[in-house]
LODO-960958 format. One record per residue: residue number from 1; x, y, z of N, C-alpha, C in turn; residue in one letter. Coordinates in Angstrom, 1 decimal, decimal comma. Layout:
<sites>
 seq     nX     nY     nZ    caX    caY    caZ     cX     cY     cZ type
 NUM      X      Y      Z      X      Y      Z      X      Y      Z    A
...
</sites>
This chain:
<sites>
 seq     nX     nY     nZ    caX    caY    caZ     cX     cY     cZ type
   1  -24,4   -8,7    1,6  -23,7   -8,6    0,3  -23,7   -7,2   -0,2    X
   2  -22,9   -6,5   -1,1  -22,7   -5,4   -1,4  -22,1   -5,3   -3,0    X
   3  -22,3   -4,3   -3,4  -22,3   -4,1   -5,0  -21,2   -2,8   -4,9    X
   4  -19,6   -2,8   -5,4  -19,0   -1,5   -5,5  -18,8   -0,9   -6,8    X
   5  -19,4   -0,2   -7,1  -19,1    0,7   -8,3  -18,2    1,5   -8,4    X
   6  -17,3    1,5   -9,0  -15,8    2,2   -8,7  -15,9    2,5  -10,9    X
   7  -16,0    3,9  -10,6  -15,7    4,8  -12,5  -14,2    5,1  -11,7    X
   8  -13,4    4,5  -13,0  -11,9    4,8  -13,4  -11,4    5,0  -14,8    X
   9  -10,3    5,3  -14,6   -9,7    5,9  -16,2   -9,5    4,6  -16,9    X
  10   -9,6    4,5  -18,3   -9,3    3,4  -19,1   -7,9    2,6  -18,6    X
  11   -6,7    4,1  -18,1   -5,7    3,7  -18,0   -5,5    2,4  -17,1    X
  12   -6,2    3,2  -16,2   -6,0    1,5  -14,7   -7,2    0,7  -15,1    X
  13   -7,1    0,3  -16,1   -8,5   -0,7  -15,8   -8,1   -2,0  -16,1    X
  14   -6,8   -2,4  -16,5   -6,3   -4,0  -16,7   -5,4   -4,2  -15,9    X
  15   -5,1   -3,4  -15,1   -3,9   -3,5  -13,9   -5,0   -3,7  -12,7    X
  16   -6,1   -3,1  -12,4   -7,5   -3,3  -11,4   -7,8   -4,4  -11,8    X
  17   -8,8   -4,3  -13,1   -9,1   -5,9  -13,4   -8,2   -7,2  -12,3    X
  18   -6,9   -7,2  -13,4   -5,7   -8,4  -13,1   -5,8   -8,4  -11,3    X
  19   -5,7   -7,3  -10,7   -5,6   -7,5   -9,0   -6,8   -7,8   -8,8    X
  20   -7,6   -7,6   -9,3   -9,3   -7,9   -8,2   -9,4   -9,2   -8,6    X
  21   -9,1  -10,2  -10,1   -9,0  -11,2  -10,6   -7,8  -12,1   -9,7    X
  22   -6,7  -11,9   -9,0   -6,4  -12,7   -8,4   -6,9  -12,6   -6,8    X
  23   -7,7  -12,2   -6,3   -8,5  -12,5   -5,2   -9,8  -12,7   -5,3    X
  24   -9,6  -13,4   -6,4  -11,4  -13,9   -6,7  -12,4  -13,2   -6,4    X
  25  -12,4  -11,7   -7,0  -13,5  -10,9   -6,9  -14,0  -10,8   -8,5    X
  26  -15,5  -11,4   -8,2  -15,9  -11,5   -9,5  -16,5   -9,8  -10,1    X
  27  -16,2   -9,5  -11,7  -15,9   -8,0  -12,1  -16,8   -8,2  -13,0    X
  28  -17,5   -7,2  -13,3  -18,1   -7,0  -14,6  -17,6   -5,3  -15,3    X
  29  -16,8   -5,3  -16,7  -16,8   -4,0  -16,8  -17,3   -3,7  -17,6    X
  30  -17,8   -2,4  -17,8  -18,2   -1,5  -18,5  -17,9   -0,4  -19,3    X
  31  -17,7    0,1  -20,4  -17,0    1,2  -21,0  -18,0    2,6  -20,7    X
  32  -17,4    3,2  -20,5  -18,6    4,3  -19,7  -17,3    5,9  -20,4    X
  33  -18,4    7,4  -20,4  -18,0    8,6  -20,7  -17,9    8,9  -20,0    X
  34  -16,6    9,6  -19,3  -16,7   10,8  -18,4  -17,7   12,4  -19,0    X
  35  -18,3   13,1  -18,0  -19,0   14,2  -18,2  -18,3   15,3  -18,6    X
  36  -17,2   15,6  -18,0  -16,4   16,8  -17,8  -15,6   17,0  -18,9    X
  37  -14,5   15,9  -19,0  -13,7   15,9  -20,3  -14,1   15,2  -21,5    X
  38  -15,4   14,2  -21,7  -16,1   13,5  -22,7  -14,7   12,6  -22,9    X
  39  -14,2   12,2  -22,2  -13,2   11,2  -22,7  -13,7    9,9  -22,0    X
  40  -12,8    8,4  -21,9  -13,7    7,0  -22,0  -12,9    6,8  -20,1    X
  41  -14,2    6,2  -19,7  -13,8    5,8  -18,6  -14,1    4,2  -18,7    X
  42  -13,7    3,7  -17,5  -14,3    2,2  -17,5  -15,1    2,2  -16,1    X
  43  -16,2    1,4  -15,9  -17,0    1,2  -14,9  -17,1   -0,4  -14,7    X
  44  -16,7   -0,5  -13,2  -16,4   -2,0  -13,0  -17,2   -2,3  -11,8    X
  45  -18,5   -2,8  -12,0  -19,0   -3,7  -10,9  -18,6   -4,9  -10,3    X
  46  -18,0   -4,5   -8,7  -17,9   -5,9   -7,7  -18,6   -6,0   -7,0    X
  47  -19,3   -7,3   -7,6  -20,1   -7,9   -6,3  -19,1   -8,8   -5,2    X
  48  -19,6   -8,2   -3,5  -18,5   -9,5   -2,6  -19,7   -9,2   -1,4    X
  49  -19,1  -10,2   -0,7  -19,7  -10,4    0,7  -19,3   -8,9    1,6    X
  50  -20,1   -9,1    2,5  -19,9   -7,3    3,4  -18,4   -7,3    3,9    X
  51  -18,1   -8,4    4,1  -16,9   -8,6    5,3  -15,2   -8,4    4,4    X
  52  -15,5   -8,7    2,8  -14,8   -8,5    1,9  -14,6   -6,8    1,2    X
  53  -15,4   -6,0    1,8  -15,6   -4,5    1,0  -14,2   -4,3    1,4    X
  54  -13,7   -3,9    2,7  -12,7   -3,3    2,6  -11,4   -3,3    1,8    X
  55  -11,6   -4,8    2,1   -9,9   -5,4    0,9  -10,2   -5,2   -0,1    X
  56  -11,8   -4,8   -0,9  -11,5   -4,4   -2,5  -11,3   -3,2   -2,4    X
  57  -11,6   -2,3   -1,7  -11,9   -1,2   -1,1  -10,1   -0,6   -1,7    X
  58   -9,5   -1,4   -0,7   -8,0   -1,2   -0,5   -7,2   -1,2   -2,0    X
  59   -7,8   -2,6   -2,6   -7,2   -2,9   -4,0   -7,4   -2,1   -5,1    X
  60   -8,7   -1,2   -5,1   -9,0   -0,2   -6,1   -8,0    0,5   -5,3    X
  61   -7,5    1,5   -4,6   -7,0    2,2   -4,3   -5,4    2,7   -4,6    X
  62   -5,1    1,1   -4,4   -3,5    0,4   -4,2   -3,4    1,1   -6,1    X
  63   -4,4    0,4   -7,0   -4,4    0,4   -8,7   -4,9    1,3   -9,1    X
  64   -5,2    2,2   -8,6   -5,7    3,6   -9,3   -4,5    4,7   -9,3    X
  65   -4,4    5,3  -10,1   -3,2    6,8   -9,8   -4,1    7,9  -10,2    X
  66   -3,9    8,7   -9,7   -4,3   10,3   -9,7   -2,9   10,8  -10,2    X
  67   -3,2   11,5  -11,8   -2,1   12,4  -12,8   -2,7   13,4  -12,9    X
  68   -1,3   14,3  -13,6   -1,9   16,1  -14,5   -2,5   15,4  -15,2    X
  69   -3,1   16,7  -16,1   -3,5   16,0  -17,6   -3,7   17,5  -17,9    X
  70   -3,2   18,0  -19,4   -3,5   19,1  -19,8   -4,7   19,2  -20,4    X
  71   -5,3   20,2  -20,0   -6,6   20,5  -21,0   -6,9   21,7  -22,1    X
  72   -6,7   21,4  -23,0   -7,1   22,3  -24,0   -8,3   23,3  -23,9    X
  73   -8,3   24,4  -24,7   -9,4   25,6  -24,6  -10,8   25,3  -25,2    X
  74  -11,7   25,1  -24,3  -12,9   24,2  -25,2  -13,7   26,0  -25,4    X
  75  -14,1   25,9  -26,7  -14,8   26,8  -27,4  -16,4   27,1  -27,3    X
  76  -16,4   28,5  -26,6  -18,1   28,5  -26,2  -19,4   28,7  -27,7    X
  77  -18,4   28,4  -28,7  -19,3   28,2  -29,8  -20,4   27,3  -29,6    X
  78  -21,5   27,7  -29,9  -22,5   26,8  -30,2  -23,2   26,1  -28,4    X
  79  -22,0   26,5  -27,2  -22,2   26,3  -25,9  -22,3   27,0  -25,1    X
  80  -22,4   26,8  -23,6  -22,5   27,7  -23,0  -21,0   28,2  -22,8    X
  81  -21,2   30,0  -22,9  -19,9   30,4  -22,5  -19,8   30,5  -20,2    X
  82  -20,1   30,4  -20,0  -19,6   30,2  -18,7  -19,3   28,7  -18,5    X
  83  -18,6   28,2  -19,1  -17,7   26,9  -19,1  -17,0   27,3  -19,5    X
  84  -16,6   28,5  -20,8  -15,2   28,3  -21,2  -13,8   28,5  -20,3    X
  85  -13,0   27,5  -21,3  -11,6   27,7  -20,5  -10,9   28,3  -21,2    X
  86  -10,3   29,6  -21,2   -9,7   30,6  -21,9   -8,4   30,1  -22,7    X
  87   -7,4   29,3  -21,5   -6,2   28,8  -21,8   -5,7   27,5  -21,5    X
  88   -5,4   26,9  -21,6   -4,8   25,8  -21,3   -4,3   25,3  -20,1    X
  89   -4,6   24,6  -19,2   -4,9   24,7  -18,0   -4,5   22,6  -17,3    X
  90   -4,0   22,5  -16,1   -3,6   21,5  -15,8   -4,6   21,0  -14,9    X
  91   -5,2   19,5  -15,1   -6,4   18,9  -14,1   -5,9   17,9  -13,2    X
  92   -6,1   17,8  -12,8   -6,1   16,2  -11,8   -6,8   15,5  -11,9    X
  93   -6,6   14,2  -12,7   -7,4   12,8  -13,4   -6,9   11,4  -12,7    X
  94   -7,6   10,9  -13,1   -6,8    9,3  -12,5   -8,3    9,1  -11,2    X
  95   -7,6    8,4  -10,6   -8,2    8,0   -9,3   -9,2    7,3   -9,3    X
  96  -10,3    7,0   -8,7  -11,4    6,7   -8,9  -12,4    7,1   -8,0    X
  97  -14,1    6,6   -8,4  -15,1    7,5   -7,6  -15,7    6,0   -7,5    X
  98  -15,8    5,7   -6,3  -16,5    4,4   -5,7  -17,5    4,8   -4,8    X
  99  -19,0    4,1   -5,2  -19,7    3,7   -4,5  -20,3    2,1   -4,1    X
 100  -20,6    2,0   -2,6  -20,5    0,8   -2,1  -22,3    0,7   -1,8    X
 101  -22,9   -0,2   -2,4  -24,7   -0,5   -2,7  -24,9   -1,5   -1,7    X
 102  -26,1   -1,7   -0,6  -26,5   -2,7    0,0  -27,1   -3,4   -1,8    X
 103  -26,9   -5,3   -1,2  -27,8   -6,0   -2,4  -28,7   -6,5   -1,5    X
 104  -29,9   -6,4   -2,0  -30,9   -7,2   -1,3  -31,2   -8,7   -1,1    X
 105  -30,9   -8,9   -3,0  -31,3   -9,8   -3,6  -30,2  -10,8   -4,3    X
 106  -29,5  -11,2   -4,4  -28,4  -11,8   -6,0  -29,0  -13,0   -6,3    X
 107  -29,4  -13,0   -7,7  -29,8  -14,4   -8,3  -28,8  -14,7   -9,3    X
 108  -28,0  -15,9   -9,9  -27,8  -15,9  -11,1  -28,8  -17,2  -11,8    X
 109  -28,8  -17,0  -12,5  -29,4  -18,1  -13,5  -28,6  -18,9  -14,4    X
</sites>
């Protein structure tokens, strides 16, 4: 058995959901902060059998997009100034960061 932790943008998170929900992969999500931009991510635990990782594997993939996103000039007031970003500048967001956990153990009660 295996545990995938896959942080994605708010954006894809009811279009992921809806696909992982019609192949009976059971989801738990969670509203979670990105670090970088302090904006809201969602974090969705699937638990599946080992032989099932890849097809969710696939399904996160298929429902995730990678977009620009402009970012505003964040001000070294009060911060560190070797972070600042002088100008206004274009990122690459979207996508997702998945990791795949052996489970040892699953109990429900």
């Amino acid at each position: 058995m295996k545990l995938i932790i896959a942080v994605i943008e708010d954006k894809d998170s009811h279009r992921l959901i809806d696909a992982l929900s019609e192949k009976e992969y059971k989801t738990t999500k969670l509203s979670t902060t990105g670090g970088f931009l302090k904006e809201g991510n969602t974090t969705l635990m699937i638990g599946c059998n080992s032989d099932a990782v890849d097809d969710a594997l696939e399904i996160i993939k298929n429902k995730t997009s990678k977009r620009e996103q402009m970012v505003a000039p964040i001000s070294p007031m009060g911060g560190n100034a070797d972070s600042y970003i002088p100008r206004p500048i274009n990122i690459e967001v979207g996508g997702a960061t998945v990791f795949v956990l052996p489970v040892d153990q699953f109990l429900q009660f």
